[in-house]
MIVEXMAR-523985 format. One line per field, with one value per residue (C-alpha): x, y negated, z negated; residue number from 1. Coordinates in steps of 0.25 Angstrom, whole numbers, padded with zeros to 4 digits, always signed. Each point is the difference from the previous one (the first is absolute). Example, Ala and Ser with C-alpha at 12.3 -4.5 7.8 and 13.67 -1.06 7.14 Angstrom:
u: +0049	+0006
v: +0018	-0014
w: -0031	+0002
num: 1	2
***
This chain:
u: +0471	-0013	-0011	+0001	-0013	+0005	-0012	+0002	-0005	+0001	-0011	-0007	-0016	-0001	-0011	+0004	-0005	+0016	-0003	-0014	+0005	+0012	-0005	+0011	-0002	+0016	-0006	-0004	-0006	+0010	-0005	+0002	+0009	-0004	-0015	-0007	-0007	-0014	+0005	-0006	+0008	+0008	-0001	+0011	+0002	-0014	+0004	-0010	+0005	+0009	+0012	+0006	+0003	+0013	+0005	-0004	+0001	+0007	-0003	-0001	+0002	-0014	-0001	-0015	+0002	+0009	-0010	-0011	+0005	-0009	+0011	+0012	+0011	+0001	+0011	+0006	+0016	+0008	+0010	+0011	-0001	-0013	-0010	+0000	-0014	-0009	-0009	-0013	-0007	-0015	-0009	-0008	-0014	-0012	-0004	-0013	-0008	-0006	-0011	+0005	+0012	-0003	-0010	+0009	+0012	+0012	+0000	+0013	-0002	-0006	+0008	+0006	-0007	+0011	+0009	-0008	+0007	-0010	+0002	-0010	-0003	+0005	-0012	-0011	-0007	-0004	+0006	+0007	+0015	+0010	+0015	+0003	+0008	-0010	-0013	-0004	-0003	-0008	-0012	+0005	+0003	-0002	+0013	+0008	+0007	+0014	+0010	+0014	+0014	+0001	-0009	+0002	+0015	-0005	-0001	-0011	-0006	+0000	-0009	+0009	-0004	-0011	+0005	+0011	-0013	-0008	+0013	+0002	-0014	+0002	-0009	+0011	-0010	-0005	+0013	+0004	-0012	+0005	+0013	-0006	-0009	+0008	+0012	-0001	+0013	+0000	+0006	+0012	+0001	+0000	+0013	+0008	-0008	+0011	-0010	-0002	-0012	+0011	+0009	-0012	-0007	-0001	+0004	+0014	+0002	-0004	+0010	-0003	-0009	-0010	+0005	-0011	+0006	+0002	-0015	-0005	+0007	-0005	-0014	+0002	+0006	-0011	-0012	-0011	-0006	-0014	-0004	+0001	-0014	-0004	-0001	-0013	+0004	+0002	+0006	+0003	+0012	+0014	+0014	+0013	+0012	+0015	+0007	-0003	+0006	-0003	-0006	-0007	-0007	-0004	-0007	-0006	-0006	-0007	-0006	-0005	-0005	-0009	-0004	+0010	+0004	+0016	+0012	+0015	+0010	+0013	+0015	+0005	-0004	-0004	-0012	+0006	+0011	+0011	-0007	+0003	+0013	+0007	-0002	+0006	-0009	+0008	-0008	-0013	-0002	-0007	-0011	-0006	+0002	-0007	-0011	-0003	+0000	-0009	-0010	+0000	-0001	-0011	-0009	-0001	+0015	+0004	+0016	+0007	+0016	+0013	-0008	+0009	-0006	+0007	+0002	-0013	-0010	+0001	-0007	-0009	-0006	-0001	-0007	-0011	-0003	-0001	-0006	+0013	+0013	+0008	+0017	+0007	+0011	+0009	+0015	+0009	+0014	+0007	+0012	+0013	+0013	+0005	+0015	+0010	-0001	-0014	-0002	+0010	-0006	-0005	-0006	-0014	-0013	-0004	-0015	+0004	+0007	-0012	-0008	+0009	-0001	-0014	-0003	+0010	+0011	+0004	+0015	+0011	+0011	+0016	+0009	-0002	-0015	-0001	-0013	-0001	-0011	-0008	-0015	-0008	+0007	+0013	-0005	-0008	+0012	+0011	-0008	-0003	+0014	+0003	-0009	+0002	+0017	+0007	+0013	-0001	-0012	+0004	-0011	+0007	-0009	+0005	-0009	+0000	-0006	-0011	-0004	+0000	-0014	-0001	-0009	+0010	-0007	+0006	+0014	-0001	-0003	+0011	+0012	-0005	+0004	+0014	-0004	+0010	-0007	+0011	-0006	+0005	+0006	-0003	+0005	+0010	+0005	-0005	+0014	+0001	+0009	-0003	-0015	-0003	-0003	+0013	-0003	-0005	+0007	-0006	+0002	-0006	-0011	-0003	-0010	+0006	-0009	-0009	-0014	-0009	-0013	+0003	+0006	+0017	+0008	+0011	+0013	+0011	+0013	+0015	+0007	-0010	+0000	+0001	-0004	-0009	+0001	-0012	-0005	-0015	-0003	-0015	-0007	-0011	+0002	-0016	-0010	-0009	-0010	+0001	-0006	+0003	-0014	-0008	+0000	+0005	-0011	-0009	-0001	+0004	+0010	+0013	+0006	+0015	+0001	-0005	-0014	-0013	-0007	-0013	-0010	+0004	-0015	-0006	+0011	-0004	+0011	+0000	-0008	-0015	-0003	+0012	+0007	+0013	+0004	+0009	+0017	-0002	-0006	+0007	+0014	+0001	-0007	-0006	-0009	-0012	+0002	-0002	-0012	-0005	+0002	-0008	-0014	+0003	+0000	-0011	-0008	+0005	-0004	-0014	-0002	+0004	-0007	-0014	+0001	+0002	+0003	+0009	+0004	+0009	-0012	-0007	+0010	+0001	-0014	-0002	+0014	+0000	-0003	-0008	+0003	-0008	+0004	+0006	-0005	+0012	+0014	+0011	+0013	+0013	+0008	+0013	+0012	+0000	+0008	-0001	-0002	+0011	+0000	+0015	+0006	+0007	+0013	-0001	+0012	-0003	-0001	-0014	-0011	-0013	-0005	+0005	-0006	-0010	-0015	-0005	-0008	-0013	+0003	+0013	-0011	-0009	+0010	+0003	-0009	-0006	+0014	-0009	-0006	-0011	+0002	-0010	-0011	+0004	-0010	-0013	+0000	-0008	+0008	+0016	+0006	+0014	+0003	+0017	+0009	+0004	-0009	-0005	-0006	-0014	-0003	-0015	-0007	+0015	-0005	-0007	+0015	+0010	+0006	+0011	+0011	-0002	+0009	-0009
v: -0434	-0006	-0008	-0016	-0008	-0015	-0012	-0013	-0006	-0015	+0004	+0010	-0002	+0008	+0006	+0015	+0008	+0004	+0007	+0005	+0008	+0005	+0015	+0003	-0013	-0005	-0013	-0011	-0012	-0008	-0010	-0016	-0003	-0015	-0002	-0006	-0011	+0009	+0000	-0010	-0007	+0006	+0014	+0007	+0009	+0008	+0014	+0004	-0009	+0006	-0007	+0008	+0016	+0007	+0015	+0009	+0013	+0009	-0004	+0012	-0008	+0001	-0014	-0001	-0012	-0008	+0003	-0005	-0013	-0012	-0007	+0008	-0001	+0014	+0007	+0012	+0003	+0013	+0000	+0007	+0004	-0001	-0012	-0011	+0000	-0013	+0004	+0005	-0012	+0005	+0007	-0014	-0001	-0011	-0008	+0000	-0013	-0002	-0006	-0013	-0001	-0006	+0004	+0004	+0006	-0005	+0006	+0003	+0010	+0009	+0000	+0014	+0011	+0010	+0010	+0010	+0015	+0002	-0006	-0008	-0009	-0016	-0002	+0005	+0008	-0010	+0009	+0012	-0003	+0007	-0006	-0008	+0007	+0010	-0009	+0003	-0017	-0011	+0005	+0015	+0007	+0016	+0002	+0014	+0003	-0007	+0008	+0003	-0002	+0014	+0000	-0009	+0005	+0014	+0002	+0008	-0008	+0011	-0005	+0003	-0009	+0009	+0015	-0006	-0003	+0013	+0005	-0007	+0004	+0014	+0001	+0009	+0005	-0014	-0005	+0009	-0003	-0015	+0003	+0010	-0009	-0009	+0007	+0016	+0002	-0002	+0010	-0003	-0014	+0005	+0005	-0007	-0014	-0013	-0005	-0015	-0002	+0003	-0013	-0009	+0006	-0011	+0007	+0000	-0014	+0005	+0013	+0009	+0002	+0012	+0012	+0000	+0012	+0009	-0002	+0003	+0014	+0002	-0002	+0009	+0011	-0001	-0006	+0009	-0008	+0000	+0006	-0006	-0004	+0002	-0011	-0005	-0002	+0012	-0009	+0006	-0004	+0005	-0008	+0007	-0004	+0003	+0002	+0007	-0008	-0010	-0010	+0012	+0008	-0013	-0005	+0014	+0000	-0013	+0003	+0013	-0005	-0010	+0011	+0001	+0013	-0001	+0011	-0004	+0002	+0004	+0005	+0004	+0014	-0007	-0011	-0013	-0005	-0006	+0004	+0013	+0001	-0013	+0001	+0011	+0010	-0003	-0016	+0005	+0014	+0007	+0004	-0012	-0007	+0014	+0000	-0016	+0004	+0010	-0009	-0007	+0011	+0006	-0011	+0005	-0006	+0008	+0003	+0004	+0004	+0001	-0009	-0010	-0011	+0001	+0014	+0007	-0013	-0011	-0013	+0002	+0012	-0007	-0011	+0010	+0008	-0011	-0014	-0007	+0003	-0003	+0001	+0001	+0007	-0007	-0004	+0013	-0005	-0001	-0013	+0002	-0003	-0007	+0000	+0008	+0014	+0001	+0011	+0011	+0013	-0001	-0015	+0003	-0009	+0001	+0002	+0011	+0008	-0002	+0007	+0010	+0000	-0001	+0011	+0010	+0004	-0005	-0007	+0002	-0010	+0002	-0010	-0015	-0007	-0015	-0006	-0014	-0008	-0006	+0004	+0010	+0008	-0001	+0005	+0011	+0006	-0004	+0010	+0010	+0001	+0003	+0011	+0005	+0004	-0013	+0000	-0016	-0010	-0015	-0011	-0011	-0013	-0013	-0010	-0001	+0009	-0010	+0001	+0013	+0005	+0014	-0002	-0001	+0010	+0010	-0007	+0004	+0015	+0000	-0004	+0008	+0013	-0007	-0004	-0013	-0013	-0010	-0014	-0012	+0012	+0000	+0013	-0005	+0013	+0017	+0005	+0014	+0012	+0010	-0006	+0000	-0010	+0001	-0015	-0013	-0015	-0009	-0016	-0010	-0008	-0011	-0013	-0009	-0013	-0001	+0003	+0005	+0002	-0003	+0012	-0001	+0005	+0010	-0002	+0010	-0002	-0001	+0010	+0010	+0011	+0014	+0014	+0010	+0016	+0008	+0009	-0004	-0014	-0002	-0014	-0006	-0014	-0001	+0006	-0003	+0003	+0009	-0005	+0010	+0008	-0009	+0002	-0012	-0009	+0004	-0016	+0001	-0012	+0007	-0011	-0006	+0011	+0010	+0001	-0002	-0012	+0000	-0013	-0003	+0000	+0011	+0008	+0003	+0000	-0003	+0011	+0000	+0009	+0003	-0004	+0000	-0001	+0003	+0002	-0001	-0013	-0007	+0008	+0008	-0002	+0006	+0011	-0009	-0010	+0012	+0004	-0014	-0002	+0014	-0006	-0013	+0009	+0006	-0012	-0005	+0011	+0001	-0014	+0004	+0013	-0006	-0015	-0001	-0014	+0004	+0015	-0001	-0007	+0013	+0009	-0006	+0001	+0014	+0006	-0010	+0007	-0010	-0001	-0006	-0014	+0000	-0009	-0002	+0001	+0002	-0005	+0002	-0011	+0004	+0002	+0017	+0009	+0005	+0015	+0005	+0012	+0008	+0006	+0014	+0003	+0015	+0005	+0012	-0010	+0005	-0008	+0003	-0012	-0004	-0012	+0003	-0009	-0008	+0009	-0006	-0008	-0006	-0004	-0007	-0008	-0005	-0002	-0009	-0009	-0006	-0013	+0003	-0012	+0007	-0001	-0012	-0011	+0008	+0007	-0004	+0003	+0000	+0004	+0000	+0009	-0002	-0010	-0014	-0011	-0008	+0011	-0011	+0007	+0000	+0013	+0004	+0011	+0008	+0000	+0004	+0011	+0012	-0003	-0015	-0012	-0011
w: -0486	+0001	+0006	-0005	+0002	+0003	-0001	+0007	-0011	+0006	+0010	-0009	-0003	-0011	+0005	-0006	+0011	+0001	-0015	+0002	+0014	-0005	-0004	-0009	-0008	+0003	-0001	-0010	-0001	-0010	-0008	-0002	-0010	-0002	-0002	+0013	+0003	-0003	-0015	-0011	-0008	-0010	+0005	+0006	+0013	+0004	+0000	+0011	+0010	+0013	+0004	+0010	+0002	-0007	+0002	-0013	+0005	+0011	+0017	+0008	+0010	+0008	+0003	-0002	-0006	+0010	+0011	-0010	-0004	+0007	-0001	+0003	-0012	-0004	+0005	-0003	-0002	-0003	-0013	-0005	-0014	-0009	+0005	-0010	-0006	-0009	-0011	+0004	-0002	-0003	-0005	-0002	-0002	+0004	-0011	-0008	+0001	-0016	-0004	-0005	+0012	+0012	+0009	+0012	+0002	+0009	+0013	-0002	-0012	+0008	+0013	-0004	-0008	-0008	+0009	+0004	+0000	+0012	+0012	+0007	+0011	-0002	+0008	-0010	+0009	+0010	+0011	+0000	-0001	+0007	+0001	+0012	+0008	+0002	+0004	+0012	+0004	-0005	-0010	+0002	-0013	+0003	+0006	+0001	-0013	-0004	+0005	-0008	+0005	+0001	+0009	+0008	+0001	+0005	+0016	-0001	-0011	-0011	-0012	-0009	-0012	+0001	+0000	-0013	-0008	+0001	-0003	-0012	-0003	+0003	+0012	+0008	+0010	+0002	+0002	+0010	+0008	+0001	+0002	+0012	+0006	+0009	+0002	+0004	-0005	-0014	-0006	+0010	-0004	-0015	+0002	+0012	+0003	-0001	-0009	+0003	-0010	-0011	+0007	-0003	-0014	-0007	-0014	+0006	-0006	-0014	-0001	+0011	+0013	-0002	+0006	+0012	+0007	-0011	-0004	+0013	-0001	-0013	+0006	+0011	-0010	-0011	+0007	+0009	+0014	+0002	+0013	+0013	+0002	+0016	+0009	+0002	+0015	+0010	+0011	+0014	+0003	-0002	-0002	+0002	-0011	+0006	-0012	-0013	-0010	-0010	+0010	+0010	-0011	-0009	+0013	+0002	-0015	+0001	+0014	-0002	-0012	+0010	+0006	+0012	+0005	+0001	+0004	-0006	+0009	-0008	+0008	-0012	-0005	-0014	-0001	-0010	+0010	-0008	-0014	+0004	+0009	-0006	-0015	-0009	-0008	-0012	+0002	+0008	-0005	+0010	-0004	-0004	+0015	+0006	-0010	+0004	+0015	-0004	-0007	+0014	+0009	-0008	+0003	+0016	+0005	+0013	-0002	+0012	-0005	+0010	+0010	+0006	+0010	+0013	-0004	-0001	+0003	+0004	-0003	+0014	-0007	-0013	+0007	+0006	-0012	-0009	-0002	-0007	-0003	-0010	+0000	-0013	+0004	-0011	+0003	+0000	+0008	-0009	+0005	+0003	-0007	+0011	-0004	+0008	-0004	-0002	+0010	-0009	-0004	-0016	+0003	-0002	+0000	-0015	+0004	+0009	-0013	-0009	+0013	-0003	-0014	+0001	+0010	+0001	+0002	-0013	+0003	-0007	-0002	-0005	-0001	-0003	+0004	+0004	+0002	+0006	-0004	-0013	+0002	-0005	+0011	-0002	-0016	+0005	+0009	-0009	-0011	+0010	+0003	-0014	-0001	+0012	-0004	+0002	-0008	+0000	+0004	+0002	+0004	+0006	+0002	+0006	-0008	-0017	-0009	-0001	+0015	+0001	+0004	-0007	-0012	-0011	-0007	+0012	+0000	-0017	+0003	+0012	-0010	-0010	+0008	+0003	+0014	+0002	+0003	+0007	+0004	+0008	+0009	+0014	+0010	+0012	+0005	-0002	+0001	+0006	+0004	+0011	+0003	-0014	-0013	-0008	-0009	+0002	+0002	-0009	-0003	-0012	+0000	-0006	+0001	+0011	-0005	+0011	+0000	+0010	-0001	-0015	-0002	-0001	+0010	-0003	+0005	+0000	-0010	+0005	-0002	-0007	+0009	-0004	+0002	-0005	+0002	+0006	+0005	+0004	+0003	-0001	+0005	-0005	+0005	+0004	+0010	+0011	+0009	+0012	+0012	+0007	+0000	+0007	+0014	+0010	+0006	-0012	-0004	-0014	-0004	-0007	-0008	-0002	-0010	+0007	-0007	+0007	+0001	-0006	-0003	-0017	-0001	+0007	+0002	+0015	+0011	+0014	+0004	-0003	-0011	-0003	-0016	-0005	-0016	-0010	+0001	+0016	+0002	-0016	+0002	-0015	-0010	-0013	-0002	-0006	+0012	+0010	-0009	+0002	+0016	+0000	-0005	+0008	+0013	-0005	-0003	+0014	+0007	-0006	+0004	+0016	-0001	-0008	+0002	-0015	-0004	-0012	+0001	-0010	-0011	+0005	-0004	-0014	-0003	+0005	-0011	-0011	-0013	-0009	-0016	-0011	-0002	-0013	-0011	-0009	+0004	-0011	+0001	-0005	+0001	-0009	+0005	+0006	+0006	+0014	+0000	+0009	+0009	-0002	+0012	-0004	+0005	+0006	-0001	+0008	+0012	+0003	+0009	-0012	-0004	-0015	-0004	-0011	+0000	-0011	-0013	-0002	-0011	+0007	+0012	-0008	-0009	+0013	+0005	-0011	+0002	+0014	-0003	+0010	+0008	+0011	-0011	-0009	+0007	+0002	-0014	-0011	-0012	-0001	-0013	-0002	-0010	+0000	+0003	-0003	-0008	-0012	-0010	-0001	+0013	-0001	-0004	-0002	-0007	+0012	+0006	-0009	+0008	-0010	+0008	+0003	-0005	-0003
num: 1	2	3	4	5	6	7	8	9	10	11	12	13	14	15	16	17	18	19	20	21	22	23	24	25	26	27	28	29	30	31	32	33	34	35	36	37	38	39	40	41	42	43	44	45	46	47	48	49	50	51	52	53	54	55	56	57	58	59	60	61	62	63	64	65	66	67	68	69	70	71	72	73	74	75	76	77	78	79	80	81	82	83	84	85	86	87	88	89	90	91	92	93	94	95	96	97	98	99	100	101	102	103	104	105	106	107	108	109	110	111	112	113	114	115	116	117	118	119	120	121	122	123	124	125	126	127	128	129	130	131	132	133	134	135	136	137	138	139	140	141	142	143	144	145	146	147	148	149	150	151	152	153	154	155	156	157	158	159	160	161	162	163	164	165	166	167	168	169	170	171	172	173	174	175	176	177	178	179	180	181	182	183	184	185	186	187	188	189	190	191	192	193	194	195	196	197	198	199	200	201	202	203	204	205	206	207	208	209	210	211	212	213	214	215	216	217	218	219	220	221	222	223	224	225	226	227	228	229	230	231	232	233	234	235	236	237	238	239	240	241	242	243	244	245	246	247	248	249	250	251	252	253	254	255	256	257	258	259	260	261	262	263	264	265	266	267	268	269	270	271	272	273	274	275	276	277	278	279	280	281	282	283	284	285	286	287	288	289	290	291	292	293	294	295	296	297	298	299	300	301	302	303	304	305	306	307	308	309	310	311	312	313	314	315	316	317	318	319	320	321	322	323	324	325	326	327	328	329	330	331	332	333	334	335	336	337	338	339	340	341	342	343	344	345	346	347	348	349	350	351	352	353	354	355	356	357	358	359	360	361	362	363	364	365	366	367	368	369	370	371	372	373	374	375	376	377	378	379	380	381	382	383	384	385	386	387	388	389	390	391	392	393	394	395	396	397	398	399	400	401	402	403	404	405	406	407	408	409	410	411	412	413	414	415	416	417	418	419	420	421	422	423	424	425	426	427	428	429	430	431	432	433	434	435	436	437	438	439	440	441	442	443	444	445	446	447	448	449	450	451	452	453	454	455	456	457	458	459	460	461	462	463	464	465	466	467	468	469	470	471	472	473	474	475	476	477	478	479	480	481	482	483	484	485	486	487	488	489	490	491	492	493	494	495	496	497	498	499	500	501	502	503	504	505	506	507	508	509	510	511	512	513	514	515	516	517	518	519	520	521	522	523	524	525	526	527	528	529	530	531	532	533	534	535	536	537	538	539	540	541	542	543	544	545	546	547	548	549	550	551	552	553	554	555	556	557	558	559	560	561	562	563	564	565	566	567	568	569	570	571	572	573	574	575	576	577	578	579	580	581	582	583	584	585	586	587	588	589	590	591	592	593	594	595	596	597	598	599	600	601	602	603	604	605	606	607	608	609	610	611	612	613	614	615	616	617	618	619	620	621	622	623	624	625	626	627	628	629	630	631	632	633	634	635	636	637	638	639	640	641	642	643	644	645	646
***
């Protein structure tokens, strides 16, 4: 795989502002083969001349140079294979006039000075350059710095660019603080985030995407914080957060770090919601959730544990004792089978096991397991199940393999413990004896052809019905929100889906000073989205409580960890493996948490693989130390790296 640089040359100026942008010098400025009409007679081709730009070296695929083009002819393409690559075709140099020559020199002999191994602006200085998608408007050039696909892939808008590279440079503690300070959860995410920022790393089109999520655990794990520093605000109001998970104790950090006095309320009898009821130990060991809720309840949080609105308050006493609100009470119904027999002893809501699991007592099962579903649910129950005494664990999805929603990195460590995996395989029937589960019916999938919202629906496949034994039938077909706290006439929107309707913006309900975020007003989602809607609320609610015109902004400028720019970046463009994280099988079916961390030289090996796509435009000096390209690279001497192939 790779990045291919494509030139319209029919409309192309040949102005080489493509080449001189380009910060890891892929581009060329070839030159003619047939002398021009600047040439005297006789003479040949003048080397100096630029024709048009040619791909000399490995893209990484940051498209500085499409946005800069003036006249718009560069694009960028993926590859299969090795890119195709012309000659570099400099260094070339400006010629010296002599003393009997002509007394000038052709203006087209000093159009384009040597490559330089430095990057500098095409505009000479005249203004100060930034690419074009981050200007700000007409004659502004001192916009925020690029930001990486990575990045922007991430809810919460990690900088993870940023945390890779003081990796790679061996600044642990300083990567931990990045990777701390817009998400309170980051050891969490090192170990159980979906990892979207790895779905757009634009190394994966050179070999592998960097392995984002195992880096942010190895920050967490070899990395020290610096201490919260106190909030320059002591402010005199208080808000109330309903629910203690992701969404509730992420809101609570940002807004006590603003200086708000704010009391969790949590029904379980452990803070972290589905962190700590929903997912195993042997996934989220857990001390390291307890010692993140710790961080953020050291700061001055209120927790109130086993207090259930409708139960022990109500959202009339929240309203008196507090300035705002915020509901983040997440989606815990779990959602019926609904085939006949669903209502049979031994057909159990899969999030309702892992409670169980999670917080005692411990559940045994005998007999043959079947777990509905495809999501990380449905993987997380399946392998409870098996560690918890089932003599047999199948996961029956009705979609492909390919449309399963479980990371397929959970799928791998399910069928490494023998848990069966059966697609295109819906449930029609839960077959039962005496009031309880005795097996299940089951019929084929398959894709029927049509589409609906461009996805392909699956249609059942004559006479492909069977039966599977069991025992325990556990579903984790999807959850919800459950409405059913709030009290009637209280003027909160509940939605078709049973969430809460809350403005996309501000997240505020119906109800003045009232906000709703996370799984109970999107349905279920990810731990880092949840993370995210948390500092929205905040933001929003600081905006309602201090008339703030971007809470939010606020936030960020009071936890963002600044770094030293960096004057030279080195990259390794050659072809590199991924470092993989194994996942153990315990044969003693025990729930510890297996999977071992990267050593430190492991990390920073990987971390070197990033082309720093979040740095790449704004530093100074890019030198590419590896990878494919000419060996008359200039100052090729600087970069010859051991290990590299050029």
């Amino acid at each position: 795989m790779g990045y291919r640089i494509e030139i319209d040359a029919g409309n192309c100026i040949n102005c080489g502002i493509c080449m001189d942008v380009c910060p890891v010098e892929a581009l060329d400025m070839s030159r003619p083969a047939q002398p021009g009409i600047e040439a005297n007679p006789g003479e040949g081709a003048i080397p100096w001349l630029m024709e048009r730009p040619v791909q000399v070296g490995e893209c990484v695929g940051c498209s500085i140079c499409v946005r800069e083009c003036p006249v718009a002819v560069v694009t960028l393409t993926t590859v299969d294979g090795l890119t195709e690559l012309a000659p570099r075709q400099g260094p070339i140099h400006r010629p010296t006039p002599v003393a009997t020559g002509p007394a000038w020199i052709p203006l087209s002999s000093v159009t384009r000075e040597a490559l330089k191994a430095t990057k500098v602006s095409p505009f000479d200085g005249v203004t100060t350059w930034q690419t074009g998608s981050h200007q700000t408007g007409p004659g502004h050039r001192q916009p925020a710095a690029p930001e990486a696909p990575c990045q922007g892939a991430c809810p919460a808008g990690t900088d993870a660019g940023r945390y890779v590279g003081l990796i790679g440079a061996g600044r642990f503690d300083d990567a931990y603080a990045v990777a701390a300070e817009v998400n309170p959860f980051p050891s969490v995410c090192g170990w159980i985030c979906t990892a979207p920022c790895e779905l757009s790393c634009r190394r994966g089109e050179l070999d592998e995407p960097i392995a984002i999520r195992g880096l942010k655990r190895f920050a967490v794990e070899h990395g020290t914080l610096p201490p919260v520093s106190q909030p320059s605000v002591r402010r005199p109001e208080s808000v109330a957060i309903v629910g203690g998970g992701p969404a509730g104790m992420s809101a609570a950090y940002y807004l006590v770090r603003l200086g708000y006095r704010v009391t969790v309320f949590e029904a379980m009898p452990v803070p972290g919601g589905m962190m700590a009821i929903g997912i195993p130990a042997y996934r989220l060991p857990r001390e390291t959730l307890q010692a993140e809720i710790a961080r953020i309840v050291d700061l001055g949080v209120e927790l109130r544990l086993d207090a259930v609105m409708g139960r022990d308050y109500t959202l009339a006493d929240l309203e008196r004792d507090y300035q705002a609100v915020f509901l983040a009470t997440g989606a815990p119904k779990s959602r019926p089978l609904g085939v006949e027999g669903d209502q049979l002893r031994g057909v159990i809501p899969a999030t309702r096991f892992l409670k169980e699991v999670n917080l005692g007592p411990a559940p045994r099962l005998s007999g043959g397991v079947v777990v509905v579903g495809g999501g990380s649910t449905a993987m997380d129950a399946a392998r409870s199940a098996w560690r918890s005494g089932a003599a047999s664990v199948t996961v029956l999805y009705r979609r492909g393999p390919t449309e399963m929603p479980a990371q397929r990195e959970e799928v791998e460590a399910a069928r490494n413990e023998g848990i069966e995996i059966r697609t295109g395989t819906a449930v029609t029937e839960v077959l039962g004896r005496g009031g309880a589960v005795v097996g299940v019916q089951v019929i084929g999938q398959a894709p029927s052809g049509e589409l609906i919202d461009r996805r392909a629906v699956w249609a059942p496949v004559p006479d492909s019905a069977t039966t599977i034994p069991a025992e325990t039938v556990l579903v984790a077909i999807g959850e919800e929100p459950d409405p059913s706290i709030l009290p009637p006439g209280a003027g909160i929107e509940i939605g078709a889906r049973a969430g809460i309707v809350a403005d996309p913006r501000t997240l505020a309900t119906g109800h003045r000073g009232v906000f709703a975020g996370g799984d109970v007003v999107s349905g279920p989602k990810t731990i880092i989205d949840a993370v995210a809607a948390g500092r929205r609320a905040a933001g929003a609610i600081h905006e309602f409580l201090s008339g703030s015109r971007n809470g939010e902004a606020e936030i960020l400028a009071t936890v963002r960890y600044a770094t030293a720019p960096e004057a030279v970046l080195r990259l390794d463009l050659a072809q590199r493996k991924r470092a993989h994280q194994d996942h153990p099988v315990d044969r003693t079916r025990s729930f510890a948490a297996t999977q071992a961390g990267f050593t430190d030289a492991t990390a920073v090996a990987e971390a070197s693989r990033c082309f720093r796509c979040d740095a790449l435009a704004g530093c100074p000096t890019v030198e590419v130390t590896a990878g494919r390209g000419p060996a008359d690279r200039p100052n090729l001497a600087m970069f010859v790296h051991a290990g590299g192939d050029r």
